[in-house]
C-alpha positions in Angstrom: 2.2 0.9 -119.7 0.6 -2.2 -118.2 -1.4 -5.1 -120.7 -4.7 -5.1 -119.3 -5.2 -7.8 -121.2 -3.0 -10.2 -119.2 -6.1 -12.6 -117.8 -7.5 -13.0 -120.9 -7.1 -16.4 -122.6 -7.2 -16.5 -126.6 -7.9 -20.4 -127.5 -6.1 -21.3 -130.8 -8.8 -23.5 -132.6 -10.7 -22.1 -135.4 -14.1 -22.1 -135.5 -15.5 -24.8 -137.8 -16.0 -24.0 -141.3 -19.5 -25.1 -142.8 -17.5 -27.5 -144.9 -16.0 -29.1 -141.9 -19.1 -29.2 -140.2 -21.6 -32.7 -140.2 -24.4 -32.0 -141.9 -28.0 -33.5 -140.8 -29.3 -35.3 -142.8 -33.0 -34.5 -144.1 -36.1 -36.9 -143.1 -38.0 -38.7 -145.8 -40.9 -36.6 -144.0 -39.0 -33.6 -144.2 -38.5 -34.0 -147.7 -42.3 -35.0 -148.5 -43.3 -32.1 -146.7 -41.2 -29.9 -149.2 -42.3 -31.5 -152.1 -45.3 -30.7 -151.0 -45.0 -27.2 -150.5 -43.6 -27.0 -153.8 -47.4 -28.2 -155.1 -48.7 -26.2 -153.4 -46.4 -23.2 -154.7 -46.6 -24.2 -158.2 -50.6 -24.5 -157.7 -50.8 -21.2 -156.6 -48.5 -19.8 -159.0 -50.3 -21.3 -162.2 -53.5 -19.9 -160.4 -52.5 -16.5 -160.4 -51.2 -16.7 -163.8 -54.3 -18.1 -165.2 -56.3 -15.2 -162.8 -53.6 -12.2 -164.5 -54.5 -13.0 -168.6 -58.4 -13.3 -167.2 -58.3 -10.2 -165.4 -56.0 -8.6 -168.3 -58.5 -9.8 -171.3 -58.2 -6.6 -173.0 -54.6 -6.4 -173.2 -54.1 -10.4 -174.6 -56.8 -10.9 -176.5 -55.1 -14.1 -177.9 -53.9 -15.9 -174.5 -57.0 -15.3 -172.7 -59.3 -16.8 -175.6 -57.5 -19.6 -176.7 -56.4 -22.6 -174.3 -53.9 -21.4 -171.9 -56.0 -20.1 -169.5 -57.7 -23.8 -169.0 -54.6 -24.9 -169.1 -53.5 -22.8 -166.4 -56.0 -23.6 -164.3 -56.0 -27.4 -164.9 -52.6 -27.2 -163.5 -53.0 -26.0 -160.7 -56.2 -28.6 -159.7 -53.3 -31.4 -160.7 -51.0 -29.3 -158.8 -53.4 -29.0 -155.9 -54.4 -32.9 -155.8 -50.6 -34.3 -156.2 -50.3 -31.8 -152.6 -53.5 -33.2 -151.3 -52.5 -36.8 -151.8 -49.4 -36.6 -151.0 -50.3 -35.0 -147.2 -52.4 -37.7 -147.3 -50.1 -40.3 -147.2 -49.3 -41.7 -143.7 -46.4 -41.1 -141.3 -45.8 -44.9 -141.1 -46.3 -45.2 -145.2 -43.7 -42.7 -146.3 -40.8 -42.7 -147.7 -38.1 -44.3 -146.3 -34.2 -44.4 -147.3 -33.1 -48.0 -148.6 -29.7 -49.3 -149.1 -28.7 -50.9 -152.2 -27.8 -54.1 -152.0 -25.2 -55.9 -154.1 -26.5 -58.4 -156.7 -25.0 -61.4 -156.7 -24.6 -63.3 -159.6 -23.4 -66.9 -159.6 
């Protein structure tokens, strides 16, 4: 029986695990772009909350007649502004990692 196998050439590394891997490291952009989806989530969210116990009046009376439902939707206006200002912002203004440096007492 003949190895047909003979050419082939198995290396013995692993593959490198995710742990073992470098990470990148996130932007400051990168990261005030997902806080700002996250607004924009949470607005949304607290907008369809507010529109389910308007368009479900009959079955909580309560909810729908006492505050919540301003509540709700006052949220989502914060919610909707905090997204808005923060797109706003510009590239050069953003966030930016700093180191912390030493204090030096003498």
């Amino acid at each position: 029986m003949k190895d047909v196998t003979k050419g082939l050439t198995i290396s013995p590394s692993a593959p490198l695990t995710p742990f073992q891997q470098e990470r990148p490291r996130l932007s400051p952009n990168h990261l005030l772009e997902l806080v700002t989806r996250l607004c924009l989530f949470k607005a949304e969210r607290w907008g369809r909350r507010a529109l389910f116990y308007e368009k479900h009046r009959d079955y909580f009376p309560r909810l729908s007649a006492s505050r919540f439902v301003s509540r709700c939707r006052s949220l989502e206006a914060r919610y909707r502004a905090l997204a808005q200002l923060m797109f706003l912002i510009p590239a050069d203004e953003r966030l930016v990692p700093v180191h912390a440096v030493g204090v030096r007492r003498t």
